[in-house]
C-alpha positions as CSV (number, residue, x, y, z in Angstrom):
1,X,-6.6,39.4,23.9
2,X,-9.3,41.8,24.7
3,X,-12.0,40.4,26.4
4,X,-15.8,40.2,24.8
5,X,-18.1,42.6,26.0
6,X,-21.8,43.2,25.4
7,X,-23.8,46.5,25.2
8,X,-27.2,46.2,26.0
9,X,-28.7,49.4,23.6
10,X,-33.0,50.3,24.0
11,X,-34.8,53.3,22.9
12,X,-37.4,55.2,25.4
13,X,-40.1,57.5,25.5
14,X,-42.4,57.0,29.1
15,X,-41.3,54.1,30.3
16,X,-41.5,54.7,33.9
17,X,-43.9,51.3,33.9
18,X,-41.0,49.0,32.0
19,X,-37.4,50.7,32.4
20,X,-36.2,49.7,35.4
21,X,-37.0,45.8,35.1
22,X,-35.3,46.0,32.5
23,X,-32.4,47.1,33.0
24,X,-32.2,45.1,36.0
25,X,-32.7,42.4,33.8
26,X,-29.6,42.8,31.6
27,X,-27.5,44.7,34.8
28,X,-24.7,42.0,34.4
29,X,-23.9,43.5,30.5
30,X,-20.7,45.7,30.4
31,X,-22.8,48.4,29.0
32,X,-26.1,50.0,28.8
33,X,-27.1,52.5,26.5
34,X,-30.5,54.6,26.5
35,X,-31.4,57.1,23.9
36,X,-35.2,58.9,25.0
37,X,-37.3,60.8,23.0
38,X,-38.9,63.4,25.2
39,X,-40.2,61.6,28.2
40,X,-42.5,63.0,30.9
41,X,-42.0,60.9,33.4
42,X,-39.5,59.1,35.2
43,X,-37.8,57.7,32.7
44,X,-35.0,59.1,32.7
45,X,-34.0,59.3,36.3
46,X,-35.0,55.7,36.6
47,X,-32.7,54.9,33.4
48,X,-30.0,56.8,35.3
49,X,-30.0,54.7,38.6
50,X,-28.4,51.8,36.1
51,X,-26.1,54.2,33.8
52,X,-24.8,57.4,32.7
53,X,-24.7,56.8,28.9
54,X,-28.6,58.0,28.8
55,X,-28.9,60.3,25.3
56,X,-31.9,62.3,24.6
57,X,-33.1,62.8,21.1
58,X,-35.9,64.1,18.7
59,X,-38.1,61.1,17.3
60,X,-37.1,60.0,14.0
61,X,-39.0,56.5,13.5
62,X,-37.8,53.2,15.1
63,X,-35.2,52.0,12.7
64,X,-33.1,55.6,12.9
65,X,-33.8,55.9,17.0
66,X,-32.5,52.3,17.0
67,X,-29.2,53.4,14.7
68,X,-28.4,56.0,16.7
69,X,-28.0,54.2,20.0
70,X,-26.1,51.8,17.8
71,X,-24.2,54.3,17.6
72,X,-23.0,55.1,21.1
73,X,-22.4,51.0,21.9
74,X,-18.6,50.0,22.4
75,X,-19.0,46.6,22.9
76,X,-17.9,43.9,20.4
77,X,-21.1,42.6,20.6
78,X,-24.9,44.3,20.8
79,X,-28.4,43.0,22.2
80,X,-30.9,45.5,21.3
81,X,-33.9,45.5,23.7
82,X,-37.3,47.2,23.8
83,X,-38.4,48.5,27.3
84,X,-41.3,46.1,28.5
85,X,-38.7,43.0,27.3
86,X,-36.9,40.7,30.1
87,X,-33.9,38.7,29.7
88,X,-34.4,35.6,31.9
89,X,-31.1,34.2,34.0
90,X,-32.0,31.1,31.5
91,X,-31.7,33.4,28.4
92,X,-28.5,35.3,29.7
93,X,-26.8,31.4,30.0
94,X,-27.8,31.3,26.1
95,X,-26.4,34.9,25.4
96,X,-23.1,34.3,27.3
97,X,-22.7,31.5,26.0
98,X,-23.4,32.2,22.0
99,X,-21.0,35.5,22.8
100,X,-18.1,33.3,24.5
101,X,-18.2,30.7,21.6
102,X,-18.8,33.4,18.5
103,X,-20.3,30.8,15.9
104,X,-22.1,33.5,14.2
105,X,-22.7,36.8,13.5
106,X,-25.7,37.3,15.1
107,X,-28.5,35.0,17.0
108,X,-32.0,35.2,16.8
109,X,-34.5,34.3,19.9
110,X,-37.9,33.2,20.9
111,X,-40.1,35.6,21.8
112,X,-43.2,35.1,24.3
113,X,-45.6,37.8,24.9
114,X,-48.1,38.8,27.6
115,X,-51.4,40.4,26.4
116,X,-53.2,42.2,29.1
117,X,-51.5,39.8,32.3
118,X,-51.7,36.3,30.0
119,X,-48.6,35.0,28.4
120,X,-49.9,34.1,24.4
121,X,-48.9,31.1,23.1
122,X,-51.1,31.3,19.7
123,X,-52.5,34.1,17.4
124,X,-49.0,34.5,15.3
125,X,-47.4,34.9,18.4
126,X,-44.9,32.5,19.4
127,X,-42.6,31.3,18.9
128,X,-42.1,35.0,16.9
129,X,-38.6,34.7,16.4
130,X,-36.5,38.1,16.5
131,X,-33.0,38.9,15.7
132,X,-31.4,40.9,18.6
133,X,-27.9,40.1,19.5
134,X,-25.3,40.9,16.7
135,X,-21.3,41.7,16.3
136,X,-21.4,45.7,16.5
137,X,-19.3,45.8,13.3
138,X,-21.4,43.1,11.1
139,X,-25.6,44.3,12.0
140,X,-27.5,47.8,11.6
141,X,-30.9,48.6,11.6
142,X,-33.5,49.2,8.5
143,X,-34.4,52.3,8.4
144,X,-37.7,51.8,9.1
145,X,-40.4,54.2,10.8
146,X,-41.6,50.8,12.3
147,X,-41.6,47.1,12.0
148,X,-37.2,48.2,11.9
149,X,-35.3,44.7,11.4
150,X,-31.4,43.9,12.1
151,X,-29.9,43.9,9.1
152,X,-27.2,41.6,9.2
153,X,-25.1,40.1,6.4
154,X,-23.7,37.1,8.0
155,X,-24.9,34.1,9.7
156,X,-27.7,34.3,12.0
157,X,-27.8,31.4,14.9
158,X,-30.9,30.6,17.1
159,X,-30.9,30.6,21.0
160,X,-33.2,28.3,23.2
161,X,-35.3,30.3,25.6
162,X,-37.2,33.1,25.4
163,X,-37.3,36.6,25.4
164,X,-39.9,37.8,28.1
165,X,-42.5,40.8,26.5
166,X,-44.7,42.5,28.4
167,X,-46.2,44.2,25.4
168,X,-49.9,45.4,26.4
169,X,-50.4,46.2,29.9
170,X,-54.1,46.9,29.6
171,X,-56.8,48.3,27.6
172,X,-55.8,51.8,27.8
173,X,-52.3,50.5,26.9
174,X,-53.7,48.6,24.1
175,X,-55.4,51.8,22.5
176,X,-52.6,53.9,23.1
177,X,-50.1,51.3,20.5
178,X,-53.1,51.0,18.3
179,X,-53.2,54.6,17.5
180,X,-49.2,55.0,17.6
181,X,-48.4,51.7,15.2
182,X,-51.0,53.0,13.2
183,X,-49.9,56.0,12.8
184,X,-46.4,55.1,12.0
185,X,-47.3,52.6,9.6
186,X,-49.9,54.6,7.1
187,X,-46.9,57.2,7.1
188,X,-44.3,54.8,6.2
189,X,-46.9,53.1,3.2
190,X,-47.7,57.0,2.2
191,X,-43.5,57.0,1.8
192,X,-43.1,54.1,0.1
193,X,-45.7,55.6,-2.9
194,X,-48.3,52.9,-1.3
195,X,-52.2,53.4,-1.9
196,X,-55.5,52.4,-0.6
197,X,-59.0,52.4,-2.1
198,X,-62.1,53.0,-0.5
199,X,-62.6,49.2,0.5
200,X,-59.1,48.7,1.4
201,X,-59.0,49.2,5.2
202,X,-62.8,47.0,5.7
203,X,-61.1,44.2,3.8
204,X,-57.7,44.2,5.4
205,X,-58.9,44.9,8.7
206,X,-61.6,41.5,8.3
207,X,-58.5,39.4,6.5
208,X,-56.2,40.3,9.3
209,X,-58.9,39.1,12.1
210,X,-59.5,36.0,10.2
211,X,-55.6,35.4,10.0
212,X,-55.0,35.6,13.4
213,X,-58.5,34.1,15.0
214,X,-58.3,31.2,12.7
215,X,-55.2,30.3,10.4
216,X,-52.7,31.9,13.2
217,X,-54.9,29.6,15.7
218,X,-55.7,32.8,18.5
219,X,-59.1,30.5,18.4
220,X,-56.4,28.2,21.2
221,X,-55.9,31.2,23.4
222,X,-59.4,31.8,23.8
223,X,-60.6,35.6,24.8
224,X,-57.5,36.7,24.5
225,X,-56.8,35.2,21.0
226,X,-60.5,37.0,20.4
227,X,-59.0,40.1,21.5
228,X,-55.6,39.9,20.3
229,X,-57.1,38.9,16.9
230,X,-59.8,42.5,17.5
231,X,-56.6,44.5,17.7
232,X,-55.1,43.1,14.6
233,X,-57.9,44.1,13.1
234,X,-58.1,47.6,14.2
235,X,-54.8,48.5,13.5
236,X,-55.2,47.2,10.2
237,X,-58.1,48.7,9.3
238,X,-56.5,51.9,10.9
239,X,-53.4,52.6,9.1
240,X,-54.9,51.8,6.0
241,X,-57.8,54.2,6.3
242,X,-55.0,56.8,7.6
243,X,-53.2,56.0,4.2
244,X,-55.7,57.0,2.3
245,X,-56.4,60.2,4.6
246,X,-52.8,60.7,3.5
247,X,-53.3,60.3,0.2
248,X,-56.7,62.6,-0.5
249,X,-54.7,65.2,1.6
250,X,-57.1,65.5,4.5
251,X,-54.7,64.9,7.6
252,X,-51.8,63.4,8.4
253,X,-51.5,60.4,10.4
């Protein structure tokens, strides 16, 4: 019998702060894949000191970035990672051991996430569930421009510990995803035949504070709930307001 082997697969652009923890952090897989989408930095030479199946690419949206480094995997199974993610030596123990025993088709896992150097245990945030380790043959991607999913048609498991995200490194860093999730969302709504009225992006963006200060409990994380639940906001407000730029023909997102 063949024996099981993971491929670690994660899409790029810039990375030079995240890629190489990373990848350090999944070295042990039998493969690792990176397809980039025009980075500027060191990136790629840094993606390169832990393998040669690096792939460079035009930028398509999330869910079609993330299908085409499907694409290049060989492995019988796949765990799909974003750049500032970590797989802890306690999460690998879970991984091996949910590929060695195969009780499912895929396996979903915690997710904890750092906000600016404090690890968020409120605001919506935790235990955020995701779905990243799948049989190659049973699990694709949506074809999303953002918010992409696994799809995957059989049974899903859950492992124990978390996933590690370092998600916003600062405030700068915070700005830069508002503008790009933004962005990719109004243009994915403005696809879908999706609309938005004058009052639309005011009344989203308050809802979506008042959400995630107070019914997602980011009041228990204190200023950073505050802030976390300021950014929800904006980038609600944001990609509503570029929807309906989209619509009245003004711009594009």
């Amino acid at each position: 019998m063949m024996p099981t082997t993971l491929s670690v697969i994660l899409i790029t652009r810039n990375e030079a702060a995240n890629i190489r923890d990373c990848l350090a952090s999944v070295s042990w897989a039998d493969e690792l894949i990176v397809v980039d989408s025009g980075s500027t930095d060191e990136t790629l030479t840094m993606a390169r000191e832990f393998t040669d199946r690096v792939f460079s690419y035009d930028w398509p949206g999330f869910g079609p970035q993330k299908n085409r480094a499907l694409g290049y995997a060989t492995g019988e199974w796949v765990l799909s990672l974003d750049a500032d993610e970590r797989v802890t030596p306690e999460l690998r123990q879970d991984i091996e051991a949910a590929i060695r025993e195969g009780r499912c088709d895929g396996y979903r896992m915690p997710r904890l996430s750092q906000f600016c150097g404090k690890f968020v245990h409120y605001s919506g945030w935790y235990p955020d569930p995701v779905l990243r380790l799948f049989r190659r043959t049973q699990g694709r991607f949506s074809d999303s421009l953002v918010h992409e999913r696994v799809e995957l048609p059989g049974k899903a498991g859950m492992l124990e510990h978390p996933l590690l995200h370092y998600s916003y490194l600062s405030r700068q860093d915070v700005e830069r995803k508002v503008e790009h999730y933004s962005s990719a969302a109004a243009q994915q709504m403005f696809q879908n035949g999706r609309s938005a009225w004058p009052m639309t992006a005011p009344l989203r963006g308050a809802w979506a504070f008042v959400r995630t200060y107070l019914f997602k409990l980011g009041v228990l994380d204190g200023w950073t709930g505050w802030q976390i639940a300021a950014m929800n906001a904006r980038t609600t407000y944001l990609k509503y307001h570029k929807l309906a730029r989209l619509r009245s023909g003004q711009t594009s997102a």
